[in-house]
N, C-alpha and C positions, 0 to 999 in steps of 0.2 A: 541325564545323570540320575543317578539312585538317590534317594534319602533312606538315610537309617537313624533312629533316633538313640541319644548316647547310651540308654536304658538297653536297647536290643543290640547294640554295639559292648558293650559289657558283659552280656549274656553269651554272646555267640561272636567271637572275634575272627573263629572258624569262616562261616559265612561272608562276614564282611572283607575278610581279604582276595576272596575269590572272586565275588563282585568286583573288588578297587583293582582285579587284576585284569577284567575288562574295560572297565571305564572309571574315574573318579566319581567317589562316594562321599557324599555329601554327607557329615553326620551333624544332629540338630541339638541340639539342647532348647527344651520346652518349645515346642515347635520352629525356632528360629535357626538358620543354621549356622554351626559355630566353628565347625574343621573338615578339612576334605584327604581322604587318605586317598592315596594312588601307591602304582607301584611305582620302584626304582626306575623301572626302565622311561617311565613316562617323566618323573622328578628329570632326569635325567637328558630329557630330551626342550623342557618346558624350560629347565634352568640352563643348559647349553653345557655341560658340564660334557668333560668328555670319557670317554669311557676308558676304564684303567685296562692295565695289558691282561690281567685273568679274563676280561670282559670280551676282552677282541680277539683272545684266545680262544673260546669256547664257539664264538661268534662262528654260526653254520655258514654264513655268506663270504664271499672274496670281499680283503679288503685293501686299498694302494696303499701303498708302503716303500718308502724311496728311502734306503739308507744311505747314509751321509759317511761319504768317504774322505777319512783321515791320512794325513801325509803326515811324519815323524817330526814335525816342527815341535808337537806335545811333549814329544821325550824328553826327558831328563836324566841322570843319573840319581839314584836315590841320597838321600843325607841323613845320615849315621851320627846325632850328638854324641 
């Protein structure tokens, strides 16, 4: 992993995202380290979180998808106060 210390993470936040978009970035305050940025996609895979439909939309790879098919037990008629 990177270290960047919070001084050069201030200065250049350019840098630091390019870096946390290959690996997590260690950022230190006074040599100790104190926060670690990453990107989304890694948040996202660490946290289990699942990826919303813009995500799986844009998503270059095939992915399963079984829709769930409805019988008319749902219907209703609407209600008009």
């Amino acid at each position: 992993m990177t270290l960047m210390s919070s001084r050069e993470f201030n200065q250049d936040t350019g840098t630091a995202k390019k870096l946390a978009e290959k690996e997590p970035l260690i950022i230190t305050d006074r040599g100790e380290p104190s926060f670690v940025l990453l990107s989304y996609k890694q948040y996202q895979r660490l946290s289990g979180l699942k990826p919303s439909l813009s995500d799986m939309l844009s998503m270059k790879e095939d992915i399963e998808f079984e829709p769930v098919i409805l019988d008319d037990s749902f219907l209703r008629p609407a209600e008009f106060d």
